[in-house]
N, C-alpha and C positions, 0 to 999 in steps of 0.2 A: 544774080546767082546766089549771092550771101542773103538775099531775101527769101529766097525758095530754100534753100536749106536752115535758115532760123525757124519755118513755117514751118517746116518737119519735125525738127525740134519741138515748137510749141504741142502741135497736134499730138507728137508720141507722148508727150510730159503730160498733157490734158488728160489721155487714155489713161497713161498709170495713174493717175489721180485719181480718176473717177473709178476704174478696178479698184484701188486701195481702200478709197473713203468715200465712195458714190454709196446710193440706196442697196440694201443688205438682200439679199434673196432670203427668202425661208428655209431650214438646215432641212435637209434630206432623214426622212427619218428611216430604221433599221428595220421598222418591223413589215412582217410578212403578210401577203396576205396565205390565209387559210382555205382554201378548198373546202367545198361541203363533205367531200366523201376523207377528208384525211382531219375533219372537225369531229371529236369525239365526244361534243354535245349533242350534235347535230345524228351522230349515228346511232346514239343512249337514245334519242328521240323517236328515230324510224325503229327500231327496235320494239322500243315502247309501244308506238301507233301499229307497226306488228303483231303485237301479242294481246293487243289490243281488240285488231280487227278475228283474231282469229277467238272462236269458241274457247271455253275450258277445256275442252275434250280434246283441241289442237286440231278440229277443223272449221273451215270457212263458216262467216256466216252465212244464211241464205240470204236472201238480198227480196 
């Protein structure tokens, strides 16, 4: 019995060991990701390719 409870011991002591000072995970990082439609590059651009596709006169090209 004092064998199976030193083996508990060992193995809990192992775990905290290895949580404490085993290999490190890579830290979480904070940033977001952005959506296309909430990216204010990305809407400067469809804007852009907008007024783009449309005549000076502010209609459609013909195609």
């Amino acid at each position: 019995m004092i064998y199976l409870l030193a083996l508990i011991g060992l193995v809990t002591l192992a775990v905290l060991l290895w949580k404490g000072f085993g290999p490190q995970r890579p830290a979480a990082t904070n940033s977001s990701v952005v959506g296309p439609d909430d990216d204010p590059e990305f809407l400067w651009r469809m804007g852009r390719d907008a007024r783009r596709s449309r005549g000076s006169d502010g209609t459609d090209k013909p195609e």
